[in-house]
C-alpha positions in Angstrom: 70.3 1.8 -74.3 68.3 1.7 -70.8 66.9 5.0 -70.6 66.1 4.7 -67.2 69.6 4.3 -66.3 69.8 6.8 -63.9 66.6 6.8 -62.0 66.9 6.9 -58.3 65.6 5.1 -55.9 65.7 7.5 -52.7 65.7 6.2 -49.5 68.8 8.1 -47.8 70.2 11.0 -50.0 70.1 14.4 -49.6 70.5 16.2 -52.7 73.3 19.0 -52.4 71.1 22.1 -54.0 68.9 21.8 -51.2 70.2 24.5 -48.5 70.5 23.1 -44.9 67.9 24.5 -43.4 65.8 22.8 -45.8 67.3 19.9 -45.7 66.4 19.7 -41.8 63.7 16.8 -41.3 62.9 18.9 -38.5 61.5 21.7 -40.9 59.0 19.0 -41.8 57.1 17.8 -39.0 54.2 18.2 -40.5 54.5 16.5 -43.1 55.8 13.8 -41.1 52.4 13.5 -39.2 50.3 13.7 -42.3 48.6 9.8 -42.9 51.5 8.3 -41.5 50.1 5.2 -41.2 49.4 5.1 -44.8 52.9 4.7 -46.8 52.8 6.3 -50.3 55.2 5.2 -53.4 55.6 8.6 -54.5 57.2 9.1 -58.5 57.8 12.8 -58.4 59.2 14.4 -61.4 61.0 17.8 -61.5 63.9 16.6 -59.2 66.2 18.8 -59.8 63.9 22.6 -59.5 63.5 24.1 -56.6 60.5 23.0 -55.4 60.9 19.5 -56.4 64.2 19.4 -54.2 62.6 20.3 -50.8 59.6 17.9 -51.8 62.4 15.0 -52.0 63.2 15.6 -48.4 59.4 16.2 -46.9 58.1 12.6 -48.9 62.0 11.3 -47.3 60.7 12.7 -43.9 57.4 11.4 -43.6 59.1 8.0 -44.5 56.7 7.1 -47.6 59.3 5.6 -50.7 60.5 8.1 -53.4 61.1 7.4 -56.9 62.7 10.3 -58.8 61.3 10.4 -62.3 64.0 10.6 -65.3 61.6 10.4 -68.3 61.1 14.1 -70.3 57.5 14.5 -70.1 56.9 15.6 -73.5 58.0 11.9 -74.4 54.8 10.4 -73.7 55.9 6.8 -74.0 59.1 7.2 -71.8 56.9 8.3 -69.1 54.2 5.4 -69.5 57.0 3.0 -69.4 58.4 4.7 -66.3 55.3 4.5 -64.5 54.7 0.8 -65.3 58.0 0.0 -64.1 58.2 1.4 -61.1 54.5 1.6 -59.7 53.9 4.3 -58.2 50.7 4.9 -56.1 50.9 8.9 -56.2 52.6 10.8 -58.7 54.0 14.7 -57.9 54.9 17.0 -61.1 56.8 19.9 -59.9 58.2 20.2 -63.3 57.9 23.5 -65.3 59.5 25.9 -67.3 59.3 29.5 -65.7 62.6 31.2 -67.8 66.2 32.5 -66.1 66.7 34.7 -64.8 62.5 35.6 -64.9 59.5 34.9 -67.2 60.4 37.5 -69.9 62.5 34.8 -70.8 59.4 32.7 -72.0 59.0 35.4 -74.4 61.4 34.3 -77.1 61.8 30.3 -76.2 58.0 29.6 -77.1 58.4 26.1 -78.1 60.3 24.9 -75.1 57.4 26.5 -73.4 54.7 24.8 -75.0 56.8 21.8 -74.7 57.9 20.8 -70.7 54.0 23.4 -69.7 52.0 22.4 -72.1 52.6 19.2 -73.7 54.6 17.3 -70.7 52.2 18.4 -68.5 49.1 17.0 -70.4 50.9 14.0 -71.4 51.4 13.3 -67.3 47.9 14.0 -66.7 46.8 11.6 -69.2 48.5 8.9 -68.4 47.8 8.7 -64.6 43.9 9.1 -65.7 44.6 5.9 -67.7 46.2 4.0 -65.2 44.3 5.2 -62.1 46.7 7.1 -60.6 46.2 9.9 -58.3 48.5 12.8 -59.8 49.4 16.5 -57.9 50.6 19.4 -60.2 52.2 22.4 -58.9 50.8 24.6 -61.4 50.7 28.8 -60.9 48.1 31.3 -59.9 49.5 33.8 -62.4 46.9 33.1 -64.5 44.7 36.7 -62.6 44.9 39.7 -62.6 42.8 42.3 -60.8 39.6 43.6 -62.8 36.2 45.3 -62.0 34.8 42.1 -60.4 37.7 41.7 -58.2 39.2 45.2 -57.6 42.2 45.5 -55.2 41.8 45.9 -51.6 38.0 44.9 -52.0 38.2 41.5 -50.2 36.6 39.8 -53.6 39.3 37.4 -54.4 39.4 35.3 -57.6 38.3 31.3 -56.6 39.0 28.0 -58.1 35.5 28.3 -59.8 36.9 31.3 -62.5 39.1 31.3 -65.2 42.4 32.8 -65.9 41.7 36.2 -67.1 45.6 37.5 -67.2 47.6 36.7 -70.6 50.1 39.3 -70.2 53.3 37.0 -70.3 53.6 34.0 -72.7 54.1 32.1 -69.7 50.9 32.9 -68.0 49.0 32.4 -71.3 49.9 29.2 -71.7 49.4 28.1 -68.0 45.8 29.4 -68.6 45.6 27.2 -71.5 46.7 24.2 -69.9 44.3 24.9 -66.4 41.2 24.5 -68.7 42.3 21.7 -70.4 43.5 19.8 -67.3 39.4 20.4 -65.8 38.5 17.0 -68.0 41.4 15.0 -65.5 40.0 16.1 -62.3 38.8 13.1 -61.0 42.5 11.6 -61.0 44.4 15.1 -61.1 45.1 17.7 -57.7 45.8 21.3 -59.3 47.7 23.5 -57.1 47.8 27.2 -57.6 51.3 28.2 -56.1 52.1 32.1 -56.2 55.5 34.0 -55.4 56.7 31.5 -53.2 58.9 31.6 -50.4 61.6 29.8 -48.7 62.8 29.8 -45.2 66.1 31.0 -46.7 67.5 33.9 -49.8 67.3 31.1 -52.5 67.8 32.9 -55.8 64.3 31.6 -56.8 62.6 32.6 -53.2 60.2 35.6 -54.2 61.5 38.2 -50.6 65.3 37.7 -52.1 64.2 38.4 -56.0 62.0 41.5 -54.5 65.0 42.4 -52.2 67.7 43.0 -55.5 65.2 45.1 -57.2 66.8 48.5 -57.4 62.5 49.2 -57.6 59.8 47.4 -56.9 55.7 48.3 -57.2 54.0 48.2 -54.4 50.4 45.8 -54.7 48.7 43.0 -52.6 49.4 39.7 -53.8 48.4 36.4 -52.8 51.5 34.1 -51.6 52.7 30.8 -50.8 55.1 30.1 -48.1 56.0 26.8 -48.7 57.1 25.8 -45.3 53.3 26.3 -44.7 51.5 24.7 -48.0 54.2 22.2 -49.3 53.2 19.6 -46.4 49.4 20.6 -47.3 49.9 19.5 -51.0 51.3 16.3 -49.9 48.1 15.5 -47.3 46.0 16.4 -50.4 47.7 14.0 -52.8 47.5 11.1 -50.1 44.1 11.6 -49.5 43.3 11.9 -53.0 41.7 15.6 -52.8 41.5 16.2 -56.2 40.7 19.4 -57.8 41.6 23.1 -58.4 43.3 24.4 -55.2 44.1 28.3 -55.1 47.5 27.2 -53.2 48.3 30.0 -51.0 48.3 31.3 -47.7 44.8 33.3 -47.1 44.9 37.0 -47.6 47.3 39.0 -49.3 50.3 41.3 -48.7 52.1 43.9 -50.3 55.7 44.1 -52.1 56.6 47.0 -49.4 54.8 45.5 -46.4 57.2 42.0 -47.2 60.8 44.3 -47.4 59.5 46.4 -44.3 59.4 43.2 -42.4 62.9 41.8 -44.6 64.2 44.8 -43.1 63.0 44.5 -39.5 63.9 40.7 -39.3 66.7 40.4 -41.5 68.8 43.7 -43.0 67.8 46.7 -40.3 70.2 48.5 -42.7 68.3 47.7 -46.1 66.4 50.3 -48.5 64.1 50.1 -51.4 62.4 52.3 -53.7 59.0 52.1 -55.3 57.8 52.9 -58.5 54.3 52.4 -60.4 53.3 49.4 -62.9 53.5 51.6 -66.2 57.3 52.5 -65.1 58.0 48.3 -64.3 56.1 47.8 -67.7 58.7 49.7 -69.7 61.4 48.0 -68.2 60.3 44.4 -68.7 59.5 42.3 -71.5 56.0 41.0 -70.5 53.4 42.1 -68.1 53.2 40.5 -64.5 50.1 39.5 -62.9 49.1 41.0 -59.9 45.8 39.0 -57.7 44.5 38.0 -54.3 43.3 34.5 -54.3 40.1 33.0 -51.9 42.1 30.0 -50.0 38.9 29.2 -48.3 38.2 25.9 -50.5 42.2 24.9 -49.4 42.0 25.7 -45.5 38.5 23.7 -45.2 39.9 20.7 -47.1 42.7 19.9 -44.2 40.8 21.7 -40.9 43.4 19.5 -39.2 46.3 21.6 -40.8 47.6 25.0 -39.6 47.6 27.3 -42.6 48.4 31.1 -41.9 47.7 34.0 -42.5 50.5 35.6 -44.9 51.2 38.5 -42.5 51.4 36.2 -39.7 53.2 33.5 -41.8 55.5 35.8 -43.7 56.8 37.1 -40.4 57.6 33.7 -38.9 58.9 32.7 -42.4 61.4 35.4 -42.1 62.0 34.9 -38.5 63.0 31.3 -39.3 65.1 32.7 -42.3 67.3 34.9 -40.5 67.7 32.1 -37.3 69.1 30.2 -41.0 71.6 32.7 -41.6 72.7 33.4 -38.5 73.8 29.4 -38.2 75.3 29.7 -41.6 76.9 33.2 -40.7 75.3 35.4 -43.5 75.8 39.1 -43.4 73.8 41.4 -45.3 75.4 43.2 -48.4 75.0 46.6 -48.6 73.2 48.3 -51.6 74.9 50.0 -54.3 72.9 53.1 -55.4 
């Protein structure tokens, strides 16, 4: 049986999951101008998450060649026979389990855990070492949490230089686990710190529409990536071979209620929320959630010719690009049940 089968060879399609304001080529400009003359043979695996599917239509953009990978990476030798049959020259894992409908999920499916975020992502690693190819993980940030040496609203944000020092979900514990291991692959290996991330639409998995159903939310700084802003970044970083540890965010950080005030000045005037503290959300949830402001300094001076802002100033234009999305698609807000 020919296991690879059903790889694709993408050169035209655009995958149906992927909302039309994403799917705009437009949206990707950037991305577009990023070593253009250069042509990249991208193998990304993860095509079908979230992230993976607007990647697949940046790399179709910019015009470099996508291969979408098929092999489960926790089958080491169906992915060293994938990438000796089709050659990439950069390979992208945006694969990862993060649970449904949240990480409390992670909680009671361990092994599949430890499986596709430990063991698939180590196995990928290592075999792009081996062979010499360049390889770009979208891995998580939620590996902080605030502490004496980094106290909220100090300015003293965690850098790529410390370790994880949050293990309050199994899902963060074992991306902690994996970041020190993966420090050995550096050479070949791009590590990108994504947090909350956010869409220029109400995706299920965008962090402003998961925030926006809370019936409560707590109200901290976080660091946050738009990806309109950082997804083109991670792909100038993988052609240019910037390997590393990347917090991947935009710089500074910005509270749960200072994102729904501006979700309900852009999009929902009529929208509410309620806060409560972290020992009430702790009651209610399975495991702990991390809470951090990472330093994107390292990030912003590795592409000075790349526009990276701000998140007040980027979440803002993130949700005034959202709502011009839903106005073409002719969303109207539903109102709130109390």
């Amino acid at each position: 049986r020919d296991w690879r089968k059903n790889s694709l060879l993408v050169t035209d399609v655009v995958p149906s999951r992927v909302s039309p304001a994403l799917a705009d080529p437009s949206s990707f400009a950037m991305a577009a101008a990023v070593d253009a003359s250069e042509k990249q043979r991208f193998l990304l695996y993860g095509k079908n998450g979230w992230i993976g599917g607007i990647l697949q239509e940046m790399i179709k953009a910019s015009g470099d060649e996508l291969i979408l990978g098929e092999a489960r990476l926790e089958n080491r030798e169906h992915v060293i026979r994938e990438i000796e049959e089709t050659k990439p020259t950069r390979v992208l894992n945006a694969a990862g389990v993060t649970g449904r409908p949240n990480v409390d999920w992670c909680e009671t499916n361990r092994q599949t855990v430890i499986r596709t975020n430990v063991i698939g992502c180590l196995n990928l690693a290592d075999v792009c070492w081996q062979k010499g190819i360049h390889c770009t993980l979208y891995a998580t940030g939620c590996i902080f949490e605030y502490d004496d040496a980094h106290p909220m609203f100090s300015g003293k944000a965690f850098t790529e230089e410390d370790n994880g020092n949050f293990d309050g979900s199994y899902y963060s514990k074992t991306k902690g686990w994996v970041e020190q291991l993966l420090k050995e692959y550096l050479d070949h290996l791009t590590v990108l710190r994504v947090r909350m991330p956010i869409s220029d639409d109400l995706s299920a998995r965008n962090f402003v529409t998961k925030i926006s159903k809370y019936a409560k939310v707590v109200n901290i700084p976080n660091s946050m990536t738009i990806l309109h802003d950082l997804l083109p970044v991670s792909l100038a970083l993988s052609k240019r071979k910037l390997s590393g540890i990347y917090n991947f965010c935009n710089p500074g950080a910005i509270s749960h209620n200072e994102v729904l005030d501006l979700y309900k000045e852009i999009i929902d005037p009529d929208f509410t929320y309620q806060n409560f503290t972290v020992e009430e959300q702790d009651k209610i949830l399975k495991a702990r959630r991390s809470n951090n402001e990472l330093d994107c300094t390292k990030l912003v001076k590795a592409v000075p010719d790349m526009v990276i802002p701000e998140i007040h100033d980027g979440m803002r234009a993130c949700l005034i690009r959202t709502k011009k999305n839903l106005d073409a698609a002719g969303w109207k807000p539903t109102p709130r049940t109390t």
